[in-house]
C-alpha positions as CSV (number, residue, x, y, z in Angstrom):
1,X,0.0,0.0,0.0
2,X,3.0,2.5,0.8
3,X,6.6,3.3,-1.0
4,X,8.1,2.3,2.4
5,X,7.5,1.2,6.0
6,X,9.2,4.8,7.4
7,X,10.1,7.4,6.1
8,X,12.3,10.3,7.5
9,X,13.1,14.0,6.8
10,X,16.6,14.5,7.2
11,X,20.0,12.7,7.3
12,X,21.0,14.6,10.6
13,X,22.2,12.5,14.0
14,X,18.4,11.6,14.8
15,X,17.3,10.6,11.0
16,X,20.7,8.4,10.4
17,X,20.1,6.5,13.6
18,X,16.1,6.2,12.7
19,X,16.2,4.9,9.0
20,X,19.2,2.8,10.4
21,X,17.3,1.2,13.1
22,X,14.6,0.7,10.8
23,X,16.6,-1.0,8.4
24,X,18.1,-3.4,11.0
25,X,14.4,-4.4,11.5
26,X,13.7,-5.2,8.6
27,X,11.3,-2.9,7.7
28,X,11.6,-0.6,3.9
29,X,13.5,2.9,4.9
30,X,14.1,5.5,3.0
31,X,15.0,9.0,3.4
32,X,14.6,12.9,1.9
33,X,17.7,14.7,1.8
34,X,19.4,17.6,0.1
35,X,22.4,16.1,-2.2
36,X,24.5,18.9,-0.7
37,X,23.2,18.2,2.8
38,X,24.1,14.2,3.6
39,X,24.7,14.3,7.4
40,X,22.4,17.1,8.1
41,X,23.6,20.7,10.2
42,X,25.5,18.9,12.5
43,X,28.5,17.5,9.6
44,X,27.7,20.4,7.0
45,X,27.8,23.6,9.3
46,X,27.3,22.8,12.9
47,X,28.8,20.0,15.3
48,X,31.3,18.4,13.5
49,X,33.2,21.8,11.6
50,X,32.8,23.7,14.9
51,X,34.8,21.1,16.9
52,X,37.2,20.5,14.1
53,X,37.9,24.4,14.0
54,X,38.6,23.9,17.9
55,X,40.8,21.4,17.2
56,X,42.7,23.5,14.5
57,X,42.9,26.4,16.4
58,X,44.7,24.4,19.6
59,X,46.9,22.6,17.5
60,X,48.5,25.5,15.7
61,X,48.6,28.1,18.7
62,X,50.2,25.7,20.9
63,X,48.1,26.9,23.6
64,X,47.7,24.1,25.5
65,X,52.1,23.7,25.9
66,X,52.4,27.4,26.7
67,X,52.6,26.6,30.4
68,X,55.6,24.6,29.3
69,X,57.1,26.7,26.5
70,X,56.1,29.8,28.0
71,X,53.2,32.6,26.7
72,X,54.9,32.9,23.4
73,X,54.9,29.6,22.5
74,X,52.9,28.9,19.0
75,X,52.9,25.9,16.6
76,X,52.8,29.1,13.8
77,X,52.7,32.3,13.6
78,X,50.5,33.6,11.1
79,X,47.5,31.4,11.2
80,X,45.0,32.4,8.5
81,X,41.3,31.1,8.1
82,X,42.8,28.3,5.3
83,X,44.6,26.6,7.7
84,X,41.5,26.2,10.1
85,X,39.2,25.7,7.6
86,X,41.1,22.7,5.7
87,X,41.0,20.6,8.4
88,X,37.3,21.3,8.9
89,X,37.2,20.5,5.0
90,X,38.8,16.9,5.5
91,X,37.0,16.0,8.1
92,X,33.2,17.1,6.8
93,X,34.3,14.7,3.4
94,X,35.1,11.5,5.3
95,X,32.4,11.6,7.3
96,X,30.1,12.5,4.7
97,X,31.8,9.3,3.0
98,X,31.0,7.1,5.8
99,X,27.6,8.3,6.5
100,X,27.0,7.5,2.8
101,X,28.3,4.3,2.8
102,X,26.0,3.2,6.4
103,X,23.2,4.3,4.8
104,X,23.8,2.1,1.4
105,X,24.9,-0.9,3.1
106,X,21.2,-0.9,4.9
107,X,19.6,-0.4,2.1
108,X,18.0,2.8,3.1
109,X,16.3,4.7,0.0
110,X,17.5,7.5,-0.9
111,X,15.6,10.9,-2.5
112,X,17.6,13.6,-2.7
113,X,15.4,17.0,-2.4
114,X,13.6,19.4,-0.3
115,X,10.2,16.9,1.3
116,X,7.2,18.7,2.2
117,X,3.8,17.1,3.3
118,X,1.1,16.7,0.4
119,X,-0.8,14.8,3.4
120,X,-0.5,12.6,6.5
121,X,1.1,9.6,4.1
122,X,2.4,11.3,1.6
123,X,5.5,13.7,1.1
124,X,6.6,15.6,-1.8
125,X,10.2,15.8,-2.9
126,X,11.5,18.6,-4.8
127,X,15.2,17.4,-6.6
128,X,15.9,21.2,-7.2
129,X,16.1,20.7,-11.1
130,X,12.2,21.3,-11.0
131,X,11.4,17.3,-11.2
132,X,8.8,16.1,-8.4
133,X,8.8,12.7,-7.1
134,X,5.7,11.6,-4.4
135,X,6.8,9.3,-1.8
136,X,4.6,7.5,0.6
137,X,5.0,6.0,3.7
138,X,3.0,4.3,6.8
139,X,5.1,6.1,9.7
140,X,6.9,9.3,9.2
141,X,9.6,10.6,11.1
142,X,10.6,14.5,11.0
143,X,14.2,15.3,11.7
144,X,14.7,18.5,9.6
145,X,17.0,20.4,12.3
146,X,17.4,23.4,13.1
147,X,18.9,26.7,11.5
148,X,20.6,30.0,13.2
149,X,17.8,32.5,14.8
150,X,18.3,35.7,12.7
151,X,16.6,38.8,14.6
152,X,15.0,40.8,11.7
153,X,16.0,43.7,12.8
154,X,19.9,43.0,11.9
155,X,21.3,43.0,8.0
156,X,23.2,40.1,8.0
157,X,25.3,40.1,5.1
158,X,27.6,36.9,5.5
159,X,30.9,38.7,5.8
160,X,30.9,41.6,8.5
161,X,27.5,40.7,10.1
162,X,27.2,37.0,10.4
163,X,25.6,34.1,12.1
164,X,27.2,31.4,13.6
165,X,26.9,29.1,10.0
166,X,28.9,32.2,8.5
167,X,32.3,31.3,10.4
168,X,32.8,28.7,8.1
169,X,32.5,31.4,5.2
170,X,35.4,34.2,6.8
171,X,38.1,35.4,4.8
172,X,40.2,36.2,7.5
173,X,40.9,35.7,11.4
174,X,39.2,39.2,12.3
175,X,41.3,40.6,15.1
176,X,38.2,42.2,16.9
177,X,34.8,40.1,17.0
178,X,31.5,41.0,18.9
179,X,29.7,37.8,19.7
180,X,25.8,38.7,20.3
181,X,24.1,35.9,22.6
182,X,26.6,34.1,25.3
183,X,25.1,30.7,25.1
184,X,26.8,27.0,23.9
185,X,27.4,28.6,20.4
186,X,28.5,32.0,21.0
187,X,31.1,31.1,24.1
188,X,32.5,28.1,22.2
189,X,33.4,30.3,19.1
190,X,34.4,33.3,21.5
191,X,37.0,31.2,23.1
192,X,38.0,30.0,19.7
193,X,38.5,33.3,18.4
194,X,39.8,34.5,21.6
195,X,42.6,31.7,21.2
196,X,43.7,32.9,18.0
197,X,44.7,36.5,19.4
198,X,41.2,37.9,18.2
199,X,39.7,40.7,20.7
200,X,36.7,39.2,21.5
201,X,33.4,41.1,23.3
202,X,30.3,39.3,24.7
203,X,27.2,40.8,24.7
204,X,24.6,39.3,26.6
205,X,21.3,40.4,27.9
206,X,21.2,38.0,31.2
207,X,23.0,38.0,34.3
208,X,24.6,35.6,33.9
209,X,26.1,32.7,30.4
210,X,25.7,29.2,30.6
211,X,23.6,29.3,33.6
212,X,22.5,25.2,33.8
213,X,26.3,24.4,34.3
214,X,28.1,24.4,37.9
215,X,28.3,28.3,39.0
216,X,32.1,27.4,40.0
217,X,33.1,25.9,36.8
218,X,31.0,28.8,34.8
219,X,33.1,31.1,36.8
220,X,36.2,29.1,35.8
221,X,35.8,29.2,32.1
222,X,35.0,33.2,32.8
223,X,38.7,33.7,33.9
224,X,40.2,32.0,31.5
225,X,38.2,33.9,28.7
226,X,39.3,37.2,30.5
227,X,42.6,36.1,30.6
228,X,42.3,35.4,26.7
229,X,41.4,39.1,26.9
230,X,37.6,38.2,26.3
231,X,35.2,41.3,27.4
232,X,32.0,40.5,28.8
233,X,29.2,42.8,28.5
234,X,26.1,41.3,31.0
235,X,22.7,42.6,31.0
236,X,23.1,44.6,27.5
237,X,21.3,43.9,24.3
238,X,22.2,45.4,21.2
239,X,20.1,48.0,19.2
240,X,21.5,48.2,16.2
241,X,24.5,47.7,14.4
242,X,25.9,50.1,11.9
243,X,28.4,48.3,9.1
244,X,31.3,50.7,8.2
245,X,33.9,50.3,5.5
246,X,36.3,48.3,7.7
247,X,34.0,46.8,9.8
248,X,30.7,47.6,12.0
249,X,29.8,49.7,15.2
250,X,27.4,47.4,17.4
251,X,25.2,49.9,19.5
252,X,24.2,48.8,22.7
253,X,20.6,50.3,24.8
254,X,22.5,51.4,27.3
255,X,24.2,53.7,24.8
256,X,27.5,52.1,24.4
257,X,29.2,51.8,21.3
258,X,31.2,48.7,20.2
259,X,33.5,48.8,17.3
260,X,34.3,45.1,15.7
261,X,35.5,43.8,12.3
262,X,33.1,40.9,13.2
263,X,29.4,41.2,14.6
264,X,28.1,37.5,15.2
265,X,25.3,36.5,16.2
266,X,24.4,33.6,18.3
267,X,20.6,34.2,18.8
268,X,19.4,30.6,19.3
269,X,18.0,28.2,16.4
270,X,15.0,28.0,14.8
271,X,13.4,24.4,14.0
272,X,13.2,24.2,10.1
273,X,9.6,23.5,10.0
274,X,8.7,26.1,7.7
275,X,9.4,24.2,4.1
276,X,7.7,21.2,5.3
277,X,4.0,22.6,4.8
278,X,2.8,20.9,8.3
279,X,-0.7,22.0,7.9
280,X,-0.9,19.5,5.0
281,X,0.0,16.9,7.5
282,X,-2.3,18.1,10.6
283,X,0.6,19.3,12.0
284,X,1.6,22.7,13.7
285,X,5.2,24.2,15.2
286,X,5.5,26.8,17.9
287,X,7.0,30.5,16.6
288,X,10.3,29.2,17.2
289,X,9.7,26.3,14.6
290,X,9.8,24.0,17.2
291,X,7.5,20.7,17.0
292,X,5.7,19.0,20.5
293,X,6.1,15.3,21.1
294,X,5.3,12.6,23.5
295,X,7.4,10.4,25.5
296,X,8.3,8.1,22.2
297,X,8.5,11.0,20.2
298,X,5.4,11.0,18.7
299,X,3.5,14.3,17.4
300,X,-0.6,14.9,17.6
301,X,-0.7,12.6,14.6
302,X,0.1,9.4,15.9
303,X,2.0,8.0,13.0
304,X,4.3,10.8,12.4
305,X,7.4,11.2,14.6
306,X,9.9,14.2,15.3
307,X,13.7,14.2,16.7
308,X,16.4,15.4,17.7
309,X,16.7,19.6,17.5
310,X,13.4,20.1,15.7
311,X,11.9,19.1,18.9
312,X,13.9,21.6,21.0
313,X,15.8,20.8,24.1
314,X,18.4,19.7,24.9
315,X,18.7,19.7,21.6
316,X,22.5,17.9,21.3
317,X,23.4,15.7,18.2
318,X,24.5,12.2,20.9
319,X,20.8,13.2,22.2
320,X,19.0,13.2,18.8
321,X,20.7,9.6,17.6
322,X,19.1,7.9,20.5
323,X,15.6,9.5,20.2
324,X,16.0,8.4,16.3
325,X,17.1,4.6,17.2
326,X,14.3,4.6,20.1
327,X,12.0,6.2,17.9
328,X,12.0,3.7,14.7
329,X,11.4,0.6,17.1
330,X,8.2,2.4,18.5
331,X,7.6,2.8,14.8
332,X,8.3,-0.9,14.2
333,X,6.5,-2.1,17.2
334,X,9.3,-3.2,18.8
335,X,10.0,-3.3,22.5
336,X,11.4,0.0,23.6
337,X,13.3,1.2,27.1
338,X,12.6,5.0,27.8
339,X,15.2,7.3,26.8
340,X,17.5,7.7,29.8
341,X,17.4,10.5,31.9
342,X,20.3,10.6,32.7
343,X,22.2,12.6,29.9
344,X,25.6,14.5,29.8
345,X,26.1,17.4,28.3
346,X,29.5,18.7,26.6
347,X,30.2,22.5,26.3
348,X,33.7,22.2,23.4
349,X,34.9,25.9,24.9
350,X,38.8,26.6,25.3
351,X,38.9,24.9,28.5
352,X,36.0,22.3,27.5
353,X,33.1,21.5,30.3
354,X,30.8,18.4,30.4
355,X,28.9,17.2,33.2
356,X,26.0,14.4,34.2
357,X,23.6,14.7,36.8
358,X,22.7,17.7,39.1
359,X,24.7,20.8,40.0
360,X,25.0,22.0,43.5
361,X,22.0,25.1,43.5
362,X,19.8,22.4,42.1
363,X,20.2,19.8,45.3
364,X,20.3,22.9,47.6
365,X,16.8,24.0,46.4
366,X,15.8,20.6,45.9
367,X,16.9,20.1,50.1
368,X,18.8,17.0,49.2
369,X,21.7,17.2,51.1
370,X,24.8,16.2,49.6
371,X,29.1,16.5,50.2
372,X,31.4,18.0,47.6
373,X,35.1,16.0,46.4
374,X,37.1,17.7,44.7
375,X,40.3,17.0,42.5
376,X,42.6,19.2,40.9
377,X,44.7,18.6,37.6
378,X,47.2,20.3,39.0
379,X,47.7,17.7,41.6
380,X,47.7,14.7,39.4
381,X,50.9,14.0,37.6
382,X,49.2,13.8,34.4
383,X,48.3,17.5,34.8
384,X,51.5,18.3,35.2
385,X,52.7,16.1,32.3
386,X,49.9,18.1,29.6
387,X,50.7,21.6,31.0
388,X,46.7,21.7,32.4
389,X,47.1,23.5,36.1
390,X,43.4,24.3,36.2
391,X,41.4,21.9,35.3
392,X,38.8,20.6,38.1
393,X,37.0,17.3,38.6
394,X,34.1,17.7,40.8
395,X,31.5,14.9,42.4
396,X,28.4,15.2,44.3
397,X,27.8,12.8,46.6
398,X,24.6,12.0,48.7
399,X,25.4,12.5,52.6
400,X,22.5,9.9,52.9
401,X,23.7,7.2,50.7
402,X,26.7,7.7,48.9
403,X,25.3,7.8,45.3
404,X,26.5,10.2,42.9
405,X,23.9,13.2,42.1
406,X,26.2,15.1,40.1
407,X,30.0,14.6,38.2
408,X,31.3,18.3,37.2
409,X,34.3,18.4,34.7
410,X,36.3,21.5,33.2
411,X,39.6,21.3,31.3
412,X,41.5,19.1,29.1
413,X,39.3,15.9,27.8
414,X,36.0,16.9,30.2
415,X,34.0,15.5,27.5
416,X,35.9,11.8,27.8
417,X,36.5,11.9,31.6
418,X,32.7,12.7,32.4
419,X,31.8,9.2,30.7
420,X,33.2,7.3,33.9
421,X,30.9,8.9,35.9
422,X,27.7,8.5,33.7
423,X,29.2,4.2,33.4
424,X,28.9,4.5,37.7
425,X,25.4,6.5,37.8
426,X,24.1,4.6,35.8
427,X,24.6,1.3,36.8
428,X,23.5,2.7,40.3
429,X,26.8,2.6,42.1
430,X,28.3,4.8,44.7
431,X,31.3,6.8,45.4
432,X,32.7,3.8,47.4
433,X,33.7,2.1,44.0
434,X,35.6,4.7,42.8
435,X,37.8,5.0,46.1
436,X,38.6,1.5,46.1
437,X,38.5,1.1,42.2
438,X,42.5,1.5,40.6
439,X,43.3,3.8,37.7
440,X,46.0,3.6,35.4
441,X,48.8,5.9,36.3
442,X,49.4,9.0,35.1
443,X,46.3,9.7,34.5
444,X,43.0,12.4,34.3
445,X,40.9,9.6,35.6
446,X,42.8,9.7,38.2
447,X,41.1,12.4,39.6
448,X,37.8,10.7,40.1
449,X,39.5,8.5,43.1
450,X,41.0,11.9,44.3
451,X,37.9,13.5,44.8
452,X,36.0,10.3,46.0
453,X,38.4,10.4,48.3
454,X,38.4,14.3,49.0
455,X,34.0,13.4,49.5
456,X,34.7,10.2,51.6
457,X,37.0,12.2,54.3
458,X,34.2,14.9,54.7
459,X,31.6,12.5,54.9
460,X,33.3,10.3,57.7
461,X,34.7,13.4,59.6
462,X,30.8,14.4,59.7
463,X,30.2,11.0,60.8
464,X,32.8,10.6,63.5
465,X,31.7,14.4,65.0
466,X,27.9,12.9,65.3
C-alpha cells in the first residue's frame, strides 16, 4: 500500500540512527535529503566543523604547551582562516563518506530534495532541477533540524555581520569580534577566536552565560576567557548595528558603542519547519519552529514522529541519535526502554566543560543534602605532564547514601573523563567504588578516586563528629 514502512526528513544525528534502526528491522526505509546536505547541520555547518575548527585552532597556537614553553609559544605564527578551515574541509568529506556508505549498506532509499507534506502519508520531494517525485509511507519521522535565529532587525550580510553558520565562510581571522548571545554557540566560538589572538566582546542580555552548568566551573571558564582578553558585557542587548567600510559599530541600549570587524550573532535556532508545509500533515510548530512530542516522540498525529533539535531541548546531536534509534522501534512495534534520563552534556569551549547529573544550587533548592570532592589537575601528575594546572574534577555525593547526584568536569578531555561517571550512575553505584577502584597511572581519571576520596573524608569526619 506504501513506497516504504518509514520514512524520514533529514539525514542529521536523529534521522541516520532512525532509518538505520529501521533497516536493522527489517522494515523498507528511505530517506529525503538535500544532495548537498548528507549528514544534516550537524556535519555540514554545525557539530562536526565547529569542533574540528577547535581542534585547528589548539593545535596551531600551541596553547595548551604554553605553560611549558612559555606565553609565546605557537605551533605558527600567522595562522590564516585556510589553515583552520582545511581541516574542517577533510574532516566534513570522510564523514560524509562514511555516513554514505551506512546508509547504502542498509539499504535505506535515498531521494535527494527538499520533502514537504502533500498529506499525512504522503510527502513531496522537490530534486531542485524542477522534477517532483511523491513518496509515501506508513510512519513518518521529521528530523529537519534546526537553523541559526536571525533577529529581523539585523542586516546580515555573510561577511561583517554574520551568524554562527557564516564562520565557516570568513576570509580572514578578524582581530576584533562582537559575539551577540553568550550561550553553547556564542562562548564556544568566542573562546576560539579568543585563542587565536582575536579581541573578542560578549554581549549578553542576562546575568549571567551558561547558567544550567556548575556556577564554579562557569566562573572558571569566565577567567580563563578574561585572561584570553575576552570582554564580557552582562545585562546589554544590542540596538543596532551600523556596518562601516572596515567593519561595523554594534550599539548597545544602554548607549554604548562597540566597534568590531566581526558582529556575530548567536541568537538561538530556529526548527526548520517552515518548508515542510505541516498543515498538509495536521501538523503545527511553535514561533520558534519547534515541533511538541510525547514520551516516544510521537507528534498529535500518531503516526508521524519528530527528533532530535526540531523538537527543541536539549537539543545535542549524541541526544537526537538515540531519540531516532528509540523512535524507529516504537515505529516498528518493537519493544522500547525510555530514553535515559540521565544525559551528559558537553560545552567544546577553550577549557572544555561536560557534566552528568545535578549541579549543586539544584540539590540545595531541591533540600537533598549532599558532600562535595574535589580533585585538581594540577595535583595529578598527568596534569602536570599536559601543562593543564586548572582543570577541576568535581563529584556530588549523597550524605545519605553515597550515590553520585552530580559529576562536574572543566579542562582538558572533560568530555571523555565525564563518561566514567555516567558508566557509575548509571549502573547505580556509589562513590565507594571509585575510592577502592585503581586507575591507570598517570592519568585524568585519576582524579575521580581523588575527589572520591576528598567526599569520603568529609563524609566520615561528619560521621565521627555525630
Amino acid at each position: 500500500m506504501y513506497d516504504c514502512d518509514v520514512l524520514v526528513l533529514g539525514s542529521g544525528p536523529g534521522g541516520q540512527k532512525a532509518a538505520i534502526a529501521t533497516a536493522k528491522l527489517g522494515k523498507r526505509a528511505a530517506m529525503v535529503e538535500r544532495r548537498d546536505m548528507i549528514g544534516g547541520v550537524c556535519i555540514n555547518t554545525g557539530t562536526i566543523p565547529s569542533k574540528t575548527l577547535r581542534e585547528a585552532v589548539l593545535y596551531l597556537t600551541g596553547l595548551s604547551q604554553r605553560e611549558m614553553y612559555g606565553q609565546s609559544y605557537r605551533v605558527k605564527e600567522d595562522i590564516t582562516i585556510t589553515d583552520l578551515l582545511s581541516r574542517a574541509q577533510h574532516v566534513i568529506g570522510r564523514e560524509v563518506d562514511v555516513i554514505r556508505s551506512q546508509l547504502t549498506r542498509n539499504r535505506v532509499t535515498m531521494h535527494p530534495g527538499m520533502g514537504s507534506f502533500a498529506d499525512e502519508h504522503t510527502v513531496e520531494v522537490l530534486d531542485g532541477t524542477g522534477r517532483e517525485t511523491r513518496v509515501t509511507a506508513e510512519k513518518i519521522v521529521i528530523a529537519t533540524g534546526t537553523l541559526p535565529a536571525r533577529p529581523a532587525s539585523i542586516d546580515f550580510d555573510g561577511r561583517t555581520i554574520i551568524d554562527s553558520d557564516g564562520i565557516l565562510q570568513l576570509e580572514r581571522v578578524p582581530q576584533t569580534m562582537i559575539v551577540v548571545g553568550a550561550g553553547v554557540i556564542g562562548i564556544e566560538y568566542a573562546s576560539m577566536f579568543a585563542a587565536l589572538g582575536c579581541k573578542v566582546t560578549v554581549v549578553e542580555s542576562r546575568e549571567r552565560m551558561l547558567d544550567f552548568c556548575d556556577v564554579e566551573v562557569v566562573e572558571a571558564l569566565k577567567y580563563h576567557l578574561r585572561d584570553l582578553a575576552v570582554t564580557f558585557r552582562f545585562r546589554e542587548t544590542v540596538a543596532a548595528v551600523e556596518r562601516h567600510a572596515n567593519g561595523a559599530i554594534a550599539i548597545l541600549e544602554s548607549g554604548k558603542k562597540i566597534p568590531a570587524e566581526v558582529v556575530m550573532y548567536s541568537a538561538g535556532r530556529q526548527g526548520l519547519t517552515e518548508p515542510l508545509r505541516l498543515a498538509n500533515a495536521g501538523l503545527s510548530a511553535d514561533r520558534r519552529g519547534r515541533i511538541t512530542v510525547d514520551e516516544y516522540f510521537r507528534t498529535e498525529v500518531p503516526h508521524i514522529y519528530a527528533v532530535g533539535d526540531v523538537i527543541g531541548f536539549p537539543a545535542l546531536a549524541a541526544t537526537a541519535m538515540e531519540q531516532g534509534r528509540l523512535t524507529a522501534h516504537h515505529a516498528c512495534g518493537e519493544p522500547v526502554h525510555a530514553l535515559s534520563s540521565l544525559q551528559p552534556i558537553g560545552i567544546y569551549t577553550v577549557p572544555e566543560i561536560s557534566f552528568i547529573g545535578k549541579t549543586e544550587d539544584e540539590l540545595t533548592e531541591a533540600r537533598i543534602p549532599y558532600e562535595v570532592g574535589v580533585s585538581r589537575y594540577r595535583e595529578l601528575a598527568r596534569g602536570q605532564i599536559i601543562g593543564d594546572s586548572y582543570g577541576v574534577l568535581k563529584l556530588l555525593v549523597s550524605s545519605a547514601d553515597r550515590s553520585l547526584l552530580g559529576v562536574h568536569v572543566f579542562g582538558t578531555g572533560a568530555t571523555e573523563l565525564v563518561h566514567i561517571g555516567q558508566a557509575v550512575m548509571g549502573c547505580g553505584g556509589t562513590v565507594d567504588y571509585l575510592v577502592d577502584a585503581v586507575f591507570n597511572y598517570p592519568t585524568l581519571a585519576e582524579s575521580y578516586k581523588v575527589a572520591a576520596l576528598d567526599a569520603m573524608n568529609k563524609i566520615r569526619q561528619i560521621d565521627h563528629m555525630g
